[in-house]
C-alpha positions as CSV (number, residue, x, y, z in Angstrom):
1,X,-67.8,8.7,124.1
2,X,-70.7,8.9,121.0
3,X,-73.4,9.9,122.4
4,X,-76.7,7.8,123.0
5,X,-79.4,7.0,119.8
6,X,-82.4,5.7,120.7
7,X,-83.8,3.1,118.4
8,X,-87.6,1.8,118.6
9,X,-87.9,-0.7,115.4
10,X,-88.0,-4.1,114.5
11,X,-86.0,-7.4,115.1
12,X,-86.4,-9.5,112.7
13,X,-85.2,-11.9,110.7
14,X,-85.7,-11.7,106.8
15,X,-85.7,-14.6,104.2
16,X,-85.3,-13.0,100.7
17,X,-85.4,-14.7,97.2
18,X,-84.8,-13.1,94.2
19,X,-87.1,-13.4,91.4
20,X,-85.5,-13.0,88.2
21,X,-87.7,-11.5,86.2
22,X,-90.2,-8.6,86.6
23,X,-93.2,-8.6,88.6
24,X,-95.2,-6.1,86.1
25,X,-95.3,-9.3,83.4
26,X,-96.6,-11.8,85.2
27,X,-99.1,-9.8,87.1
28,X,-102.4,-8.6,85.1
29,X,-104.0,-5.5,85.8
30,X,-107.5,-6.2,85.2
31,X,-107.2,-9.4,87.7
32,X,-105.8,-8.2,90.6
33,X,-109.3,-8.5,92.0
34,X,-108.6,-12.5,92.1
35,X,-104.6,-12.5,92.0
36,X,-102.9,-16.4,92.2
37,X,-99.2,-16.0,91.0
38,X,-96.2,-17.6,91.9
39,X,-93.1,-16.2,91.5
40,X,-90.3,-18.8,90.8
41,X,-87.1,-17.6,92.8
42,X,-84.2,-19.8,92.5
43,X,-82.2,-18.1,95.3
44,X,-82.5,-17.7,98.9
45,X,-80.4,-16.5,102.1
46,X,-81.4,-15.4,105.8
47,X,-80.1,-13.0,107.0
48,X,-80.9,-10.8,110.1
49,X,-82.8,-7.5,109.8
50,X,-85.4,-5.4,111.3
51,X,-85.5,-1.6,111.3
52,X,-84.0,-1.0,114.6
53,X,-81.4,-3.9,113.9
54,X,-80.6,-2.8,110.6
55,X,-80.3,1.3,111.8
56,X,-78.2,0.2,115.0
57,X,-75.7,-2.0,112.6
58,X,-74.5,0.6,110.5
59,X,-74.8,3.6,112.9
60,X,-72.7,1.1,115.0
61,X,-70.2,0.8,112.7
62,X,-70.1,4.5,111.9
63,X,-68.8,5.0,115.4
64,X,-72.1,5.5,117.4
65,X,-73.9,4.2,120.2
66,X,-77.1,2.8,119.3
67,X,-79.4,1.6,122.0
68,X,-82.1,-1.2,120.8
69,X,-86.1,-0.8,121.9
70,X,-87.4,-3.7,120.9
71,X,-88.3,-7.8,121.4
72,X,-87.6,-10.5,120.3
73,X,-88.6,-14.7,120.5
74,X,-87.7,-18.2,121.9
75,X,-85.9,-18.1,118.7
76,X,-83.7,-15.1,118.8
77,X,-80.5,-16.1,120.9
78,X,-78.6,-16.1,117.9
79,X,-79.3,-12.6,117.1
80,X,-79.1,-11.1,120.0
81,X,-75.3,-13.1,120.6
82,X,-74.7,-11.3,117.3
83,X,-75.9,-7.8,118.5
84,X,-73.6,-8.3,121.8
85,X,-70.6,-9.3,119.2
86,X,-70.8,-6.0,117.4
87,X,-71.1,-3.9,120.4
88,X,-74.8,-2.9,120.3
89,X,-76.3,-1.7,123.2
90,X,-79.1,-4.4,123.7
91,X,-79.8,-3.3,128.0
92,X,-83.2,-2.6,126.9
93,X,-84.2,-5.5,124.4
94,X,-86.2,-8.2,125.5
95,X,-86.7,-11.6,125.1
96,X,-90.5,-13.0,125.3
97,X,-90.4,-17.1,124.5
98,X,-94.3,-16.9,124.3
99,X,-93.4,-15.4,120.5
100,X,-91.6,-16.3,117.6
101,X,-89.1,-13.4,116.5
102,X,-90.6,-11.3,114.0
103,X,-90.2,-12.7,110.3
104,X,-89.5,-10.9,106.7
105,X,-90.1,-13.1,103.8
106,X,-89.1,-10.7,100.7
107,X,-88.7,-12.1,97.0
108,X,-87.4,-9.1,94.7
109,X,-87.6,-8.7,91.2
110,X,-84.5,-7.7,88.7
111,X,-86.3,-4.2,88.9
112,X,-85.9,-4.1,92.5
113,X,-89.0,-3.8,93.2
114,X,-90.3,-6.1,96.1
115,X,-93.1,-8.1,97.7
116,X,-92.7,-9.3,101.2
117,X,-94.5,-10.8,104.3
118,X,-94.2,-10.0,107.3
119,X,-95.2,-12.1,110.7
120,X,-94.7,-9.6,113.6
121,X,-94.2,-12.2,116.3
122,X,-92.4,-10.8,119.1
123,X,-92.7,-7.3,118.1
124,X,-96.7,-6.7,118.3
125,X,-95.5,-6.6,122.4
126,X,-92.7,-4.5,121.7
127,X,-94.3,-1.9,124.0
128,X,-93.4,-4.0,126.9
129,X,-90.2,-1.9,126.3
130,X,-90.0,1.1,128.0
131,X,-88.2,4.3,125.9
132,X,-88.2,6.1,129.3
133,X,-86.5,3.8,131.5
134,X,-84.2,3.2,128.5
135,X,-83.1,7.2,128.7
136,X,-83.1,7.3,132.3
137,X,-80.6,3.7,132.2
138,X,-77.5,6.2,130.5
139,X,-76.4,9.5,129.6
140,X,-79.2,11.4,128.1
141,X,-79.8,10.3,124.5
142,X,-78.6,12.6,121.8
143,X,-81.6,11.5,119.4
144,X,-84.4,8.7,118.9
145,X,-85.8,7.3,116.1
146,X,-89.4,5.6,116.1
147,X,-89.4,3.0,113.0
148,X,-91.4,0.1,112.3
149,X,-92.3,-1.5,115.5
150,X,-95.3,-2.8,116.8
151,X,-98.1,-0.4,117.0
152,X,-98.3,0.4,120.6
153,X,-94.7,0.5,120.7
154,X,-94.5,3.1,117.9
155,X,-97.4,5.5,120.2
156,X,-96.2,4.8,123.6
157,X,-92.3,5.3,122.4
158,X,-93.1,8.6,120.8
159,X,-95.3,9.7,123.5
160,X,-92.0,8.6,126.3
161,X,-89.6,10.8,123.6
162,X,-91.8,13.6,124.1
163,X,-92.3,13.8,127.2
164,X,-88.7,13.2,128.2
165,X,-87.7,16.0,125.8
166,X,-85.7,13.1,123.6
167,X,-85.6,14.7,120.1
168,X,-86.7,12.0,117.5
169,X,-87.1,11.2,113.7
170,X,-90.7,9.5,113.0
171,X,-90.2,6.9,110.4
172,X,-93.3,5.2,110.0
173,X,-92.4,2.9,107.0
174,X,-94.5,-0.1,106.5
175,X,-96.0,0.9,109.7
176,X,-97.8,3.8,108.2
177,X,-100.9,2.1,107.1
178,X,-101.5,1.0,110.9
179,X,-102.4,4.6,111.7
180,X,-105.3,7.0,110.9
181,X,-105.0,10.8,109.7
182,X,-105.5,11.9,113.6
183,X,-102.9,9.5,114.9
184,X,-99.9,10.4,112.4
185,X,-100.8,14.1,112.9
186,X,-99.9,13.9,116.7
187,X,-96.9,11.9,115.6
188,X,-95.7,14.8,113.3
189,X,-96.6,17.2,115.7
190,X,-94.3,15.3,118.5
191,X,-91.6,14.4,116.3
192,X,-88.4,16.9,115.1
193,X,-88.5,14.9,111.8
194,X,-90.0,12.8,109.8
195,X,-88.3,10.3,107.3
196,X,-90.0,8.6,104.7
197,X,-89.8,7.4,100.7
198,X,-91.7,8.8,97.8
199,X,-94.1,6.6,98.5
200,X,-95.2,7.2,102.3
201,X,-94.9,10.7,101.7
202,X,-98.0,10.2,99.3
203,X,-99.7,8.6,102.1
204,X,-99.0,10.6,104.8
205,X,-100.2,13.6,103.0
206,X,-102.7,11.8,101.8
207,X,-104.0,10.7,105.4
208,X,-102.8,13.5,107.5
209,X,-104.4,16.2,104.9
210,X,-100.9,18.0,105.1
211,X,-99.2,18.8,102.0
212,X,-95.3,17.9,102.5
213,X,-94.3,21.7,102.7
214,X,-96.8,21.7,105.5
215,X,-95.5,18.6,107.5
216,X,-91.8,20.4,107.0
217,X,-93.2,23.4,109.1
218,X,-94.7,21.6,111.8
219,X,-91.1,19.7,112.1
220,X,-87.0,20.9,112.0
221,X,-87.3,18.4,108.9
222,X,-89.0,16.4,106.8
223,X,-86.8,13.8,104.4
224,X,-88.5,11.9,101.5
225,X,-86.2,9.4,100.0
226,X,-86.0,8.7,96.5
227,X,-84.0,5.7,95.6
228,X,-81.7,6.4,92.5
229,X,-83.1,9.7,92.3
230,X,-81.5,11.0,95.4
231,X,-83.3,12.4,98.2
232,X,-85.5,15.6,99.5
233,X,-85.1,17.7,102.5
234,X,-87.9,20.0,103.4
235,X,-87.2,22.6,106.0
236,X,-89.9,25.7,107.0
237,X,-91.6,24.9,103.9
238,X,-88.3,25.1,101.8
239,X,-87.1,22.5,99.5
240,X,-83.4,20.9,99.3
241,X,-82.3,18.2,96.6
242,X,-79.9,15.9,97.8
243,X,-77.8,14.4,94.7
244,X,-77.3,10.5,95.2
245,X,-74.5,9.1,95.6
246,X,-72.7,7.1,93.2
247,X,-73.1,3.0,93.6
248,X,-70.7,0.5,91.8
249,X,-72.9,-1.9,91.3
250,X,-76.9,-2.3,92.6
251,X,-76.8,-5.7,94.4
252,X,-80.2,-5.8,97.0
253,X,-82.0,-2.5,97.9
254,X,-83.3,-4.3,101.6
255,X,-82.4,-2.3,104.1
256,X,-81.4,0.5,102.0
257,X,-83.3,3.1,104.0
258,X,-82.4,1.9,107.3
259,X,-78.9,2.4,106.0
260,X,-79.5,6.1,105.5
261,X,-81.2,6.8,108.7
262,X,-78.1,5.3,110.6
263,X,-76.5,7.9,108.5
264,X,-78.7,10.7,109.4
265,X,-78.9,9.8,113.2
266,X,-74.9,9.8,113.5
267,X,-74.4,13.2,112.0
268,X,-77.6,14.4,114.0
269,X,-76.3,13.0,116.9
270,X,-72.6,14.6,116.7
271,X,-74.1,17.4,115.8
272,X,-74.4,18.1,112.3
273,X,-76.6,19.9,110.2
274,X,-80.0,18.5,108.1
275,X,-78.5,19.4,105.3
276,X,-75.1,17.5,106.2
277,X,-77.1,14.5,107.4
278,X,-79.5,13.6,104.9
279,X,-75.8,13.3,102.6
280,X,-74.3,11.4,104.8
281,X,-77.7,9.4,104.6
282,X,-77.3,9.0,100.8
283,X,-73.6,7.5,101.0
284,X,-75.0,5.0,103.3
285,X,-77.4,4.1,101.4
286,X,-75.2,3.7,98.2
287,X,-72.9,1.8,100.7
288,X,-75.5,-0.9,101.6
289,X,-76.9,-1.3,97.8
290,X,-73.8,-2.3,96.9
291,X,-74.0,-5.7,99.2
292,X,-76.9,-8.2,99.5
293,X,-78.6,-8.4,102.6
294,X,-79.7,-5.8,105.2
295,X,-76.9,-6.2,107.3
296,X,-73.6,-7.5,105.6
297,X,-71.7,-4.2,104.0
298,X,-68.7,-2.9,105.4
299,X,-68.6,0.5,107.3
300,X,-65.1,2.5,106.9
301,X,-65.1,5.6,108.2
302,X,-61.9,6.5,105.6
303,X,-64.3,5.2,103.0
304,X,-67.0,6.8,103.7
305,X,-65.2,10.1,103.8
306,X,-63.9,9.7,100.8
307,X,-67.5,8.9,99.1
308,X,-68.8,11.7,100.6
309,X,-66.3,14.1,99.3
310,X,-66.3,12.9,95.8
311,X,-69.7,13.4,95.7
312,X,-70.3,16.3,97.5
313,X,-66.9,18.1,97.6
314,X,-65.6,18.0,101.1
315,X,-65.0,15.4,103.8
316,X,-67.7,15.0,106.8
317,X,-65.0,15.2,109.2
């Protein structure tokens, strides 16, 4: 049986139009200071998403056994029907009808670059989920990841990996700016790895003082994303590259990176190597690009074997 991954993130759902044109030529530099734009986007779909969601979709459908720590509102019985359907662990998600369930709205532009809102609803009392009953509920988790969540979540989850000797990837995403220099230094120093894009790394290094070869020794790895560019692994000071992998055809980046930490959490979890992971990262990542929404591409393991041989010369298992 796959072995346990314990997911602290978001439930959400996101609303996402598509702009199509490009933000830079409609936004002035010299008036940001008193910014009124509208952005004209002709399409729109919901779809369900939410870090933890979005990780514990794909890692699902890679063959693993993701375990959601998380909330969500009155209005979530749909999604968490949907969860069930696909076989996701959901013992430890709760429902709190006081709340809404938290809600993305995202308009992209044909650059892919994006502007969203967010309403937490639920998930600013996501730490009335507990990561330590969750790993004393099973089998003792392989891995954890703590993504996006609400903000005591994010501190108490860590601190309940830690303390329960659950090794776990801090992902702070579009959390980050919720936490001062001191705070995301304990976070690095709890964590086995951190995973974040080009641009978080900036500020984490920015806030926590540490250059990025300096977070990599104070962790088994740190991963900085880098969209078409590929990816880098950082181990003992040491940098990897990690070619991208080839995309047919860019459709919607959302949920692009959650896609890659599924990736990385099922090859940790069987018990593969950073180097290993953070590839089989990058095919899911090109996997999800290639199909709108955050939740919505198909995961074939055959497929997904193959990818990852042609573009790294051998199978992952």
């Amino acid at each position: 049986m796959p072995r346990r991954v314990l997911i602290s993130g978001s439930v959400a759902y996101d609303t996402i139009m598509v702009f199509e044109g490009h933000f830079k030529d409609h936004i002035l530099p010299d008036r940001v200071h008193m910014l009124n734009v509208a952005f004209l986007a002709p399409k729109l779909q919901r779809e369900y998403g939410g870090c933890a969601a979005n990780i514990a979709y794909t890692l699902r459908l890679l063959g693993g056994h993701p375990v959601v720590l998380a909330t969500v509102g009155r209005d979530g019985e749909d999604y968490l029907a949907r969860l069930r359907e696909l076989g996701i662990d959901i013992s430890q998600l709760r429902r709190l009808d006081a709340h809404y369930t938290a809600q993305a709205f995202i308009t992209t532009d044909l650059s892919d670059n994006q502007i969203i809102a967010f309403h937490p609803g639920a998930m600013s009392e996501a730490h009335a989920v507990s990561a330590a009953a969750a790993q004393r509920a099973g089998e003792p988790a392989a891995f954890g990841i703590v993504a996006p969540n609400g903000r005591e979540a994010m501190l108490q989850h860590a601190r309940e990996f830690a303390e329960a000797g659950v090794p776990y990837i801090f992902d702070p995403g579009q959390g980050l700016p919720m936490f001062d220099g001191a705070a995301l230094r304990a976070f690095v120093e709890s964590a086995s790895a951190v995973a974040v894009n080009d641009y978080e790394s900036s500020l984490l290094v920015e806030r926590t003082g540490w250059s990025e070869a300096e977070i990599s020794e104070r962790v088994q790895a740190l991963i900085v994303t880098r969209g078409a560019q590929g990816s880098r692994l950082y181990r003992s000071g040491r940098m990897t590259e990690i070619a991208p992998a080839a995309i047919g055809r860019a459709v919607d980046p959302t949920g692009c990176g959650d896609a890659y930490r599924a990736g990385l959490l099922y090859a940790l979890a069987n018990g593969g190597d950073w180097v290993d992971a953070a590839r089989l990262g990058s095919i899911m990542g090109a996997i999800k690009i290639e199909h709108p929404g955050a939740q919505n591409h198909p995961v074939q393991r055959d497929e997904v074997a193959r990818r990852f041989e042609a573009a790294y010369g051998r199978a992952p298992w």
